[in-house]
C-alpha positions in Angstrom: -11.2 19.1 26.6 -13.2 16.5 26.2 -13.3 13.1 24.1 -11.8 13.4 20.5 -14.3 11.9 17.7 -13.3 10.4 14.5 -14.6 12.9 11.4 -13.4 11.2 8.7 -11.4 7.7 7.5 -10.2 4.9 8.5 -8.6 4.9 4.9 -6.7 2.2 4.4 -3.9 3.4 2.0 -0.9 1.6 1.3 -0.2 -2.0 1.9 3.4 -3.4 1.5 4.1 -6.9 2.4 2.6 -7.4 5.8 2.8 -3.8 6.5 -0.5 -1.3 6.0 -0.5 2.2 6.3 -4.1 3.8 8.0 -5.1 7.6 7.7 -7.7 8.8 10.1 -8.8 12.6 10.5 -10.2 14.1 14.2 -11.8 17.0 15.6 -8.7 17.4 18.3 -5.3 16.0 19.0 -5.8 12.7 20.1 -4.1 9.1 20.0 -5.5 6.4 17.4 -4.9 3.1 18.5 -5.7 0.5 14.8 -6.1 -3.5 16.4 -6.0 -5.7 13.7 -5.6 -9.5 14.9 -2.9 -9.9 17.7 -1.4 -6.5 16.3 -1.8 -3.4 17.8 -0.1 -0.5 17.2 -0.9 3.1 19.0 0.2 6.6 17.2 -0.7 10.5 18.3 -2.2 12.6 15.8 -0.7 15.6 14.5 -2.2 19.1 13.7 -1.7 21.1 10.6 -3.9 24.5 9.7 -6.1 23.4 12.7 -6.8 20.0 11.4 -5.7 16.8 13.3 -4.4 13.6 11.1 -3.0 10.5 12.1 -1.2 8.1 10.3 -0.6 4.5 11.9 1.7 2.2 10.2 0.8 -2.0 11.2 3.6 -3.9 10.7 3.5 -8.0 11.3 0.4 -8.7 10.2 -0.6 -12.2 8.6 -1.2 -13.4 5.6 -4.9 -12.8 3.9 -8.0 -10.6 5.3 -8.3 -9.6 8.8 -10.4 -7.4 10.5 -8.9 -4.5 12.3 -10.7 -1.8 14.4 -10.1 1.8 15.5 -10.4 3.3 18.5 -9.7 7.4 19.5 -7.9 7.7 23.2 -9.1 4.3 23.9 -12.8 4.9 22.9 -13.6 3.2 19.6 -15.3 4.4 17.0 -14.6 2.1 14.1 -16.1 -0.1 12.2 -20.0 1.6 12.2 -22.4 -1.2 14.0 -24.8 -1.3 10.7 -21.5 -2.5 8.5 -19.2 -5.6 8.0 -16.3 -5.0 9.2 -13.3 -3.5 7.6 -10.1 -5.7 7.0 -6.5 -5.4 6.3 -5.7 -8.0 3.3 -2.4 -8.9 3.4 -1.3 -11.5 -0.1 0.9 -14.8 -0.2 3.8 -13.7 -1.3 4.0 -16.6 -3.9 0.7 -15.3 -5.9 1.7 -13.2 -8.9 -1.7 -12.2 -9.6 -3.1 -9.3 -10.0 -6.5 -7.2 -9.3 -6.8 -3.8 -10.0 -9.9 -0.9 -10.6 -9.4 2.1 -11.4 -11.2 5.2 -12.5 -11.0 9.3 -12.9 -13.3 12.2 -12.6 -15.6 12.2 -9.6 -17.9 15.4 -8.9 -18.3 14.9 -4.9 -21.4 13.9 -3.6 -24.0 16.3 -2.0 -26.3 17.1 -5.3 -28.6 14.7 -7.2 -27.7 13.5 -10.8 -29.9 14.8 -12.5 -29.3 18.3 -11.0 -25.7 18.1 -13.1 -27.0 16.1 -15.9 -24.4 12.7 -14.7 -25.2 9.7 -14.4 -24.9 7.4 -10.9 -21.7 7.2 -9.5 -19.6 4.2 -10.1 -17.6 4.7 -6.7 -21.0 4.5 -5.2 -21.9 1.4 -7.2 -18.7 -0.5 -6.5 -18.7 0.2 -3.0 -22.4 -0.9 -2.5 -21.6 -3.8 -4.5 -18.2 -4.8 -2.6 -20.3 -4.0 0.6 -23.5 -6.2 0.2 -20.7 -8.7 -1.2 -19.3 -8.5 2.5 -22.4 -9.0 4.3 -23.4 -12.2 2.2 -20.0 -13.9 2.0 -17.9 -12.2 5.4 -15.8 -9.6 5.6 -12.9 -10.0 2.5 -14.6 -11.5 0.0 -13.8 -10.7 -3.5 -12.1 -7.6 -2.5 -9.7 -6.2 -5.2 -5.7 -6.1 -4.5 -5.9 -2.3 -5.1 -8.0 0.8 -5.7 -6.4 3.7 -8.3 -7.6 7.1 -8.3 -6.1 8.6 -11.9 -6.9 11.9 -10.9 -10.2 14.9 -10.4 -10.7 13.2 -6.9 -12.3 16.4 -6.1 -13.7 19.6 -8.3 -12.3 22.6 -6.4 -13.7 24.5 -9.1 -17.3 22.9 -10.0 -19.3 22.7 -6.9 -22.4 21.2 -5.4 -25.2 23.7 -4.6 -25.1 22.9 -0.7 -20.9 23.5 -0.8 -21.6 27.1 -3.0 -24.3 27.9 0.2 -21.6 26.8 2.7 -19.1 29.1 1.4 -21.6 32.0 0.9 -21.7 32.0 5.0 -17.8 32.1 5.3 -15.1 34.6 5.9 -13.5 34.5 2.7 -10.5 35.9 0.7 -12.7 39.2 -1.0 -11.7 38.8 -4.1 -12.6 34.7 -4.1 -14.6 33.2 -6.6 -17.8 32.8 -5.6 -18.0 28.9 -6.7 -14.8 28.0 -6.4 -12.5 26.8 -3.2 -9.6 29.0 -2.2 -8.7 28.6 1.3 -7.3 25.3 3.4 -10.5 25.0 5.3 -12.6 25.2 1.9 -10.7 22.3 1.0 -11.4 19.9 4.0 -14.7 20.5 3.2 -14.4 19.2 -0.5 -12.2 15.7 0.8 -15.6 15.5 3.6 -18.1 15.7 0.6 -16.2 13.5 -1.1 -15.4 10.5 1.0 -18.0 11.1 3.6 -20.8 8.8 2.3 -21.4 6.0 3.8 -20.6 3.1 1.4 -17.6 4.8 -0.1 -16.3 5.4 3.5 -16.6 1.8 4.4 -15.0 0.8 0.5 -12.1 3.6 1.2 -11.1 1.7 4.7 -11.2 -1.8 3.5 -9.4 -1.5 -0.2 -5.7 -0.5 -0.9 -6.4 2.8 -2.3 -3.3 5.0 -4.1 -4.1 8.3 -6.1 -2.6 10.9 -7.9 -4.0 14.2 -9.1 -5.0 16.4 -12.0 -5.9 19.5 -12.8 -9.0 20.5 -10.6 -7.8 19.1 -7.6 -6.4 22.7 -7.9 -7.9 24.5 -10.7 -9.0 23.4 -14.7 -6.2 23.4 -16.7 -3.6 24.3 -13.8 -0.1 24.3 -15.5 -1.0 23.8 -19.0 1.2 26.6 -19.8 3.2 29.4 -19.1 0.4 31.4 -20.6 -2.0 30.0 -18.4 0.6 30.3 -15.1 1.4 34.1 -15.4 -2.3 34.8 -16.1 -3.1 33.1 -13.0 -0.4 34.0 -10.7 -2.2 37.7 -11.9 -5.3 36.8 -9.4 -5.1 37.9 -6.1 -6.8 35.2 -4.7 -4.2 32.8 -6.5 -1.2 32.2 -3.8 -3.6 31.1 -1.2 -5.8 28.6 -4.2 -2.2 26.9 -4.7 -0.7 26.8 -1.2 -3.9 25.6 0.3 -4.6 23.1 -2.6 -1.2 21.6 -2.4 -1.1 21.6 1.4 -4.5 19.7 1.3 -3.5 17.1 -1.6 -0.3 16.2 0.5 -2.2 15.7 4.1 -5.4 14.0 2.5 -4.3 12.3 -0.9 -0.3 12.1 -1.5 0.6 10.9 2.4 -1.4 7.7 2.2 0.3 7.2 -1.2 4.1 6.4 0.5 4.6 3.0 1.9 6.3 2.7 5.2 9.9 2.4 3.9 9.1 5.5 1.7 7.1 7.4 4.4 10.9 7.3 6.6 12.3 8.8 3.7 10.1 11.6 3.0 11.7 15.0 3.4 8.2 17.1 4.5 7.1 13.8 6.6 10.5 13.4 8.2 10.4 17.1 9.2 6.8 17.0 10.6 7.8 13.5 13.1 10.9 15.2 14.3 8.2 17.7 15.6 8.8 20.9 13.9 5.1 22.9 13.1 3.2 21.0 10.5 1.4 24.0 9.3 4.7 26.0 8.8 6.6 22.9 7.3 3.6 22.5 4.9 3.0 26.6 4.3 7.0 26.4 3.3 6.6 23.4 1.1 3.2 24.0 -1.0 5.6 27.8 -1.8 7.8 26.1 -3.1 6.5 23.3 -5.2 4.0 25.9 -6.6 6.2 26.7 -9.2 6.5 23.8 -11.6 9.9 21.9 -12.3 11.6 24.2 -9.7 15.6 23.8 -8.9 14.7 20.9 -6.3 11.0 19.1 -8.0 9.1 17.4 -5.4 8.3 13.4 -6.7 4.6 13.4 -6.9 4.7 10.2 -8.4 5.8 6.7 -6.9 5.5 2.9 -7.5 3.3 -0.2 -6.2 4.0 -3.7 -6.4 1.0 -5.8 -6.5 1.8 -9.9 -7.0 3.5 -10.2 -10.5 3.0 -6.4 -11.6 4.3 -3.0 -11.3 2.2 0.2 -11.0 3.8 3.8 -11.8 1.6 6.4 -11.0 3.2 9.2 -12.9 2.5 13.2 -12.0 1.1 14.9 -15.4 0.7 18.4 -13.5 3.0 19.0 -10.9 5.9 19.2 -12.2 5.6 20.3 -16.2 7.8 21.9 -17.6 6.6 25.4 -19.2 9.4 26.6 -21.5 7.2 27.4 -25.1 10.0 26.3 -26.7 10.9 23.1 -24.6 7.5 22.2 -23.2 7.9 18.4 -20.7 5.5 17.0 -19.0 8.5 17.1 -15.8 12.1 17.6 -15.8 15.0 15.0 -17.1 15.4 13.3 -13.6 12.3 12.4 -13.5 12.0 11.1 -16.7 15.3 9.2 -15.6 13.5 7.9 -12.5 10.8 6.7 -14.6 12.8 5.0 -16.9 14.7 3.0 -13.6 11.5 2.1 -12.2 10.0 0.3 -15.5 12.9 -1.6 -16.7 12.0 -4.0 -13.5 11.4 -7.7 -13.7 7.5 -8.0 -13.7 5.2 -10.1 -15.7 3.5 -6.7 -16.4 3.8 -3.1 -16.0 1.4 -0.6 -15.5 1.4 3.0 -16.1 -1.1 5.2 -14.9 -1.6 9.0 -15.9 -4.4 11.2 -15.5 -4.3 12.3 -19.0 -4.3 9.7 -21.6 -1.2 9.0 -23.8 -3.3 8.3 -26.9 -6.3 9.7 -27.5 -8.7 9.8 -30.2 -6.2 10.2 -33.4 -7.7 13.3 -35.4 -7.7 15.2 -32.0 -4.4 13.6 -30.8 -2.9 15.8 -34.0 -5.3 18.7 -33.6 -3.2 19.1 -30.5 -0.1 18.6 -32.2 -1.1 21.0 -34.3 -2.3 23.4 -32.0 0.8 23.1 -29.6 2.9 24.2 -33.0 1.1 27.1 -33.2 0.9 28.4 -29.6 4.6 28.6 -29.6 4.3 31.4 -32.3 0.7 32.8 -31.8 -1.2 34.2 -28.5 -4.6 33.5 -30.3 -3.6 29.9 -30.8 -2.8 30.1 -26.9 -6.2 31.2 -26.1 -7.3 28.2 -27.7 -5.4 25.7 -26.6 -6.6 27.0 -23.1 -10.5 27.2 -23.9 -10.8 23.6 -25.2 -8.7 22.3 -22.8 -5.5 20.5 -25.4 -3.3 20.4 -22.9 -2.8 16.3 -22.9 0.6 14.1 -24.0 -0.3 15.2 -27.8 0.5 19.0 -26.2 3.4 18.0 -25.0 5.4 16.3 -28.3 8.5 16.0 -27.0 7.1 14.2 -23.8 4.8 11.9 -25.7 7.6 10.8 -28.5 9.7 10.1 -24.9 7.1 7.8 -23.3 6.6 6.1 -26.7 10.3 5.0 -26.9 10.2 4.1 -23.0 7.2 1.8 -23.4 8.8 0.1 -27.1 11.8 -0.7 -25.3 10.5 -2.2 -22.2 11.4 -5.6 -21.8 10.1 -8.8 -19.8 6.7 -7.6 -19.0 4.0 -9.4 -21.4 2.0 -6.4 -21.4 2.5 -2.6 -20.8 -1.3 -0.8 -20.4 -1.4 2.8 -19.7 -4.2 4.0 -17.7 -5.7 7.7 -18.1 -8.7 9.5 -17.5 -9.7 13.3 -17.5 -11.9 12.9 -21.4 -15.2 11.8 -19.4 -15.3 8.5 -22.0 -13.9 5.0 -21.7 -11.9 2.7 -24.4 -9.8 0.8 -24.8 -7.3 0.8 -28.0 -4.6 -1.4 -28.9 -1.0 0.2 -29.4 1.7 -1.0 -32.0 5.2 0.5 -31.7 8.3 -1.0 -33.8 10.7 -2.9 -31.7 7.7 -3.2 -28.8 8.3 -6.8 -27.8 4.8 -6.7 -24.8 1.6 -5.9 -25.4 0.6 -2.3 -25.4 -2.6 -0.7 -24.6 -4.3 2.4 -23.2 -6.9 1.8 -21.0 -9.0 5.2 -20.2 -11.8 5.1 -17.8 -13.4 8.3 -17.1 -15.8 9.8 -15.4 -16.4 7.6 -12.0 -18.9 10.8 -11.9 -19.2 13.2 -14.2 -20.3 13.8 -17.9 -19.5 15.2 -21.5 -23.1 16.5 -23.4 -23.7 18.2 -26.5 -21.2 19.1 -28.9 -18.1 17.7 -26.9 -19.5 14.4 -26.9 -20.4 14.6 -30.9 -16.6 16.1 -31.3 -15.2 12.8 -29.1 -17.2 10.6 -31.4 -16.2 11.7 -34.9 -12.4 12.0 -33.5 -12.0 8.0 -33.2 -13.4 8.0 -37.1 -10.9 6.5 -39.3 -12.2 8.5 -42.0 -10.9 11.4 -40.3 -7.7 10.4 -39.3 -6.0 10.6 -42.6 -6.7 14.0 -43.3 -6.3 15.3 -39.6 -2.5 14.1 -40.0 -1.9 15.5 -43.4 -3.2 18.9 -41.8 -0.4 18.2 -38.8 2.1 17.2 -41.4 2.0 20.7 -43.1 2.3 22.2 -40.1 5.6 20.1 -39.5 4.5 17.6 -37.1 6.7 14.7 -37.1 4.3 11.2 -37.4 4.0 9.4 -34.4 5.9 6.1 -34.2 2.7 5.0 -32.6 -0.3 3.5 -34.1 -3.5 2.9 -32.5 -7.1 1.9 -32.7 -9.9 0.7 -30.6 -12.0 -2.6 -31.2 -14.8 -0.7 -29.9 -16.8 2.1 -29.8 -15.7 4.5 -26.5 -18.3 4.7 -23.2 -19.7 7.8 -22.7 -21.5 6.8 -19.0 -19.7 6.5 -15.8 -17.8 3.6 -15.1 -15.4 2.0 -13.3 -12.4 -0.5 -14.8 -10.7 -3.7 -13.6 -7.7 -4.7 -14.8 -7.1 -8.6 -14.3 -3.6 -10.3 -14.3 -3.3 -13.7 -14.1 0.2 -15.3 -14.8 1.0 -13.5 -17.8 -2.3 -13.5 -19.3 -4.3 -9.7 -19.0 -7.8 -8.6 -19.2 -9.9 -5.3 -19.0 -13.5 -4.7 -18.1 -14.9 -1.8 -18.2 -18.4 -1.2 -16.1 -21.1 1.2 -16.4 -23.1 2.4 -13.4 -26.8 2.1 -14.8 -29.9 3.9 -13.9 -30.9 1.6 -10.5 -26.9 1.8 -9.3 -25.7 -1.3 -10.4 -22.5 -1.9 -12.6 -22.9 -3.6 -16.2 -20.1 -4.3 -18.5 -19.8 -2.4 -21.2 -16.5 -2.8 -22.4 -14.3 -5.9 -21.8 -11.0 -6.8 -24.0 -8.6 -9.6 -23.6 -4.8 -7.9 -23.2 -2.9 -11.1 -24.0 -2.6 -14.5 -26.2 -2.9 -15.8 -22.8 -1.0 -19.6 -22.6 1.6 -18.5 -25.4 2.9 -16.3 -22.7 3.1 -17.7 -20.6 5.9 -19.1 -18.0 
């Protein structure tokens, strides 16, 4: 058969205590052995839809960075010869502190930026600039405790000229959109283009990475409504678009996401290590979970502990709940989970989305508006659906529910919800009665992609003050309830790609926010203290 080659990874996913969690893709079945120091730790791969994955789960390992390595049936093949090497970072248990970037919206690789109008891309930038950090100072140095994707990790539905040739040579579904994805293989392709370059490869296997998804990881606007669900269930091409997309998202993006003692618990990953058929385990699953808020909802989302803080990556798609008349973004026991996970004693929590909680306020209550109306009118459906209002505002009942969650948290000195998905970056301040922490949301959006035009004019004037006052005297006659939120930013938003760090030190918080400029190097471009710093702290 030959020897098996490693096509794509080392990602390094989840680290938990001194446990790390590796994914690695090959062209056959074949065993991945992953040294790092004096551990060692062998594991077959397993094949679903003709593609092999392995997943090898280090346990033991010491305190701080250390260089691993990864060899395929005792042939090795990782780290490249022309690049540090990659480590496993493992943190002292008595540092509370915090590190971590983030970022949405990244068009794959593959086409220049001009071609699409963006500009660089920030994953690029960060990962060149982690990488020649690297090479000066060794392998470890000034790495950040984790990397969050917030969602559009791929665009199965905007593609790059040399993807839309690839496909034109392929068997296809006949009724497949000609620049769109639809089957499992099509997919692959996407998660190649995507993490295949060079410098993001090498960033991908060295930095804790977690992610969650939005809407074109399957399609725009997937489950923004009932509306929107029977009229694509309608396409013949659509049960293999969601099957395949879901399949893929669990194998490439949600698996890495578990950490070990969550892994062992996982129903589809439990079923696929007792040896049952990964591709008919999966094919049974993504059936299943394609229908939103079904009788049993898969958890898309999950938590990570990093020092002093807790993470929630929360699912805005998967799971929404349709109903015109009782629209959630997912169903009670989730919202029950939720509320479990962030009443835990942290020094901050974290909650990240891939739709932003508060957005600019006159088009945070055109939504409102517009959600009221849908409920009664088709047209106002239509429209909801062409200008894509389908964020937390959309959802009222949802968003008044994460408001009261986030004003009765208590402990954490700070509560900052990330989103994405707008393609512009701000940060604005939140005030809720009763809140006792510091509230903001943090959107950072597009790692690469862009608004132009008339979108980015409309973005603009929707953070006026100005406008705010009448835009909510419009929602009021329409009987939208105020919001028992109140926001505003310090600054104006981003509009260029960019990548964010949040910074936790103690109970002290800061943001930066960091545009990729024309040569590939990050700038800041936002940056706002989070805290009053010494008054809280302990």
């Amino acid at each position: 058969m030959g020897v098996a080659n490693l096509l794509l990874g080392p990602l390094l996913r989840r680290v938990d205590g001194d446990q790390a969690v590796i994914w690695v893709q090959t062209d056959r079945p074949a065993q991945v052995t992953v040294t790092a120091g004096d551990v060692s730790v062998t594991s077959d791969t397993f094949t679903a839809f003709d593609v092999h994955l392995g997943v090898v789960v280090l346990a033991g390992l010491p305190v701080g960075a250390t260089p691993y390595a990864v060899a395929v049936d005792g042939r090795a093949v990782w780290p490249l010869p022309e690049q540090p090497p990659s480590v496993v970072t493992v943190r002292d248990p008595s540092t509370g502190d915090a590190e971590i970037v983030f970022g949405s919206c990244r068009e794959a690789t593959g086409r220049s930026h001009s071609e699409r109008g963006h500009d660089p891309d920030a994953l690029e930038a960060l990962a060149a600039r982690l990488l020649g950090r690297a090479r000066v100072e060794g392998a470890g140095a000034g790495l950040p405790d984790l990397l969050a994707l917030i969602g559009d990790q791929i665009y199965a539905d905007e593609l790059s000229a040399p993807t839309v040739a690839w496909l034109a040579g392929r068997q296809r579904h006949p009724q497949a959109p000609p620049r769109q994805v639809v089957g499992f293989a099509e997919y692959v392709h996407l998660y190649h283009e995507s993490w295949g370059d060079p410098e993001v490869r090498w960033l991908l296997s060295t930095v804790p990475t977690v992610m969650i998804f939005d809407d074109h990881e399957i399609i725009d606007d997937w489950n923004s409504s009932a509306g929107w669900l029977a009229e694509a269930r309608r396409q013949p091409w659509w049960h293999e678009r969601i099957t395949a997309g879901l399949a893929s998202y669990w194998l490439f993006q949600h698996l890495g996401n578990l950490a070990p003692a969550q892994l062992d618990l996982d129903p589809v990953w439990r079923r696929i290590r007792a040896g049952e058929d990964a591709t008919v385990v999966l094919t049974e699953f993504a059936g299943r979970v394609a229908t939103p808020a079904g009788e049993d909802p898969y958890a898309w989302g999950y938590s990570v502990e990093v020092g002093r803080t807790r993470l929630i990556m929360m699912d805005c798609r998967g799971n929404r709940v349709l109903d015109r008349s009782h629209r959630r973004m997912w169903p009670q026991q989730q919202w029950d989970a939720l509320a479990a996970q962030a009443a835990a004693d942290r020094d901050h929590l974290v909650l990240a989305c891939s739709l932003p909680w508060l957005l600019a306020p006159a088009i945070h209550h055109g939504e409102a508006v517009i959600e009221v109306l849908a409920a009664r009118h088709d047209g106002a459906e239509k429209l909801r659906q062409k200008y894509d209002l389908e964020h937390w505002a959309a959802v009222g009942h949802s968003f008044d529910e994460l408001t009261a969650l986030i004003a009765g948290v208590r402990g954490p000195a700070t509560v900052s919800v990330l989103g994405g998905d707008v393609h512009h970056s701000y940060v604005a301040r939140a005030e809720i009665p009763g809140a006792t922490a510091a509230v903001h949301q943090i959107v950072c959006s597009p790692l690469h992609q862009s608004v132009r035009g008339i979108m980015r004019t409309l973005l603009r004037l929707g953070w006026w003050p100005i406008l705010s006052g009448p835009a909510w005297l419009v929602a009021r006659l329409f009987g939208v309830p105020r919001p028992r939120v109140r926001w505003r930013t310090g600054q104006p938003p981003f509009f260029g790609t960019a990548v964010a760090t949040l910074t936790h030190r103690g109970r002290a918080a800061d943001v930066l926010i960091e545009g990729a400029g024309a040569d590939g190097a990050l700038t800041p471009v936002l940056r706002r203290r989070l805290t009053g710093g010494p008054r809280d702290g302990r």
